[in-house]
N, C-alpha and C positions, 0 to 999 in steps of 0.2 A: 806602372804605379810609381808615382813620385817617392816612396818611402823605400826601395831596394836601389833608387838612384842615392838616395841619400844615405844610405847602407853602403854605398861601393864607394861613395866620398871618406867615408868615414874609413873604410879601408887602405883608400889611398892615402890618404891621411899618415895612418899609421904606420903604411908600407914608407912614404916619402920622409917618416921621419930620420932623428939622424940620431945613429946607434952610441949607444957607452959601449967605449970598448972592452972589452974579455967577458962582455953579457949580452945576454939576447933581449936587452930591454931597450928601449929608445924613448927621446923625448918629444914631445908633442905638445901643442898649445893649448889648452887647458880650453881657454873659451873657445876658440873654434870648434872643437871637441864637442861642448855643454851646447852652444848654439843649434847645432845640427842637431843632437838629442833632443833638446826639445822641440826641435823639426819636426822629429819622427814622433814624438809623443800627439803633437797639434794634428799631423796627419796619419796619426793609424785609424783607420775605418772602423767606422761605428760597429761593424760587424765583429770586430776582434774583442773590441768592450761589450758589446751582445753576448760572444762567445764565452767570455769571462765571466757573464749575467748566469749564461743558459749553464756553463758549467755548477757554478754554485745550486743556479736552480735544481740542477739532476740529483746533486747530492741531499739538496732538501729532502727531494722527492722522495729520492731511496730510503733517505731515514725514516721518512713518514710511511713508504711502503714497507720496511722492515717492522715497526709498528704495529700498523694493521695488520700484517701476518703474524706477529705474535698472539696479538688480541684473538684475531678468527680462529688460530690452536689452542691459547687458550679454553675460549669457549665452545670447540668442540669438546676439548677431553671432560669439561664441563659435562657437556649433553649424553657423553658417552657413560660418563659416570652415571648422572641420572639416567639414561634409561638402563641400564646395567642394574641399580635400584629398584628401576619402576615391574624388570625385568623379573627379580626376587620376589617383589609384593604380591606379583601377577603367578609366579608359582607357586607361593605360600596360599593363594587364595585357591587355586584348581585344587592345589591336595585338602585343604580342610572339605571345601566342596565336596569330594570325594570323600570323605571319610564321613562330611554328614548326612550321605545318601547313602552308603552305606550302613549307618547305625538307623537312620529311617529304614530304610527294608529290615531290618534285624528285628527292630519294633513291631513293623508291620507282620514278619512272620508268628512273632511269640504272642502278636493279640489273634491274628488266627488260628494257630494254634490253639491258644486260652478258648476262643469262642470257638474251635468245632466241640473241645474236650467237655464246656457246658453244655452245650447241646447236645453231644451224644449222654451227657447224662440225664438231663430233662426229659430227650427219648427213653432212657432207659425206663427212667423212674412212671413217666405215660403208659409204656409196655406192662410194667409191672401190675401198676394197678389197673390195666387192661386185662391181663390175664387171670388176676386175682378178681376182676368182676364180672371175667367170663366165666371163670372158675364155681364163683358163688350162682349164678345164674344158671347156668347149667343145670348145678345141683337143686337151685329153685326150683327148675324149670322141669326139669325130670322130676323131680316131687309133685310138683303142681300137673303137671305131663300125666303120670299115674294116677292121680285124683281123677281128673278130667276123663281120662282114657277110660277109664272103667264109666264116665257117665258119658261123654259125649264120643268116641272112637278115636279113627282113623284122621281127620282134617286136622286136629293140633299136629299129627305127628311133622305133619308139610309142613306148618307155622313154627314148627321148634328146627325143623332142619333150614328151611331158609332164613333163619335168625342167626342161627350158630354160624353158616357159611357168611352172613353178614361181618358179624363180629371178626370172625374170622380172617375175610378181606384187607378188614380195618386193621387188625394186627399185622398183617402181611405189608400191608402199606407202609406204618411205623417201621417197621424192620429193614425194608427199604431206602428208606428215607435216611435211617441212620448210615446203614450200609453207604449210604453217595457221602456222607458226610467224611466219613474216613476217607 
């Protein structure tokens, strides 16, 4: 390369100058000097001015990639926050869930409750005057029984007893029925 040939001019240059003496400095001609320099200036290769290019460019770059990675941290701790948030909403919303399935079963139990406690009393209250019209009938029926009996005999007494065992049933049933209710 022409420009290390002009580099080793320049040295001998320097070297062939002629020293002041009790210093280590020497004198040189000033243009010769500048002439060659901008020798070297005309031919440094384009790659060295490239190189000087691509340096600046890297440092761009860098800046702009220190940038961008600020930004992408940024907007993670961003997202991390939000879902961190969305994370709280989403537990706030399981426990209420939970608590108002909870207070629906609680509901659901005390209206069951409420409705077997009526129905065993509407049972009740059917039995009673069940009993109280078996009660009177009975007493009818054995009046009217003894009337009869002395005119007509033995056949009412089969029609009062499969009556009574009738009635009978029928209460037995009620009784039953409340019994499953509890």
């Amino acid at each position: 390369m022409e420009i290390f040939t002009l580099l080793e001019t320049l040295e001998d240059i320097v070297e062939r100058s002629k020293s002041i003496p009790f210093t280590n400095k020497g004198i040189v001609e000033k243009d010769e000097l500048l002439d060659i320099i901008k020798e070297i200036r005309l031919k440094l290769p384009d790659d060295l001015k490239q190189a000087k290019w691509v340096r600046e460019e890297r440092e761009r770059i860098l800046q702009e990639a220190h940038k961008e990675a600020d930004d992408i941290v940024k907007e993670a701790e961003n997202r991390i926050i939000a879902m961190i948030d969305e994370h709280e909403i989403t537990k706030k919303a399981y426990e209420q869930k939970a608590q108002i399935i909870e207070t629906a079963n609680e509901m659901s139990r005390e209206i069951t409750k409420g409705t077997k406690m009526y129905a065993d009393k509407i049972l009740e209250n059917v039995e009673s005057v069940l009993q109280n019209s078996l009660t009177t009938m009975k007493d009818t029926i054995d009046q009217n029984m003894k009337n009869m009996q002395e005119s007509i005999g033995g056949t009412l007494g089969e029609v009062q007893n499969n009556f009574e065992k009738t009635v009978e049933n029928v209460v037995k049933t009620v009784q039953e029925n409340r019994k499953e209710l509890k």
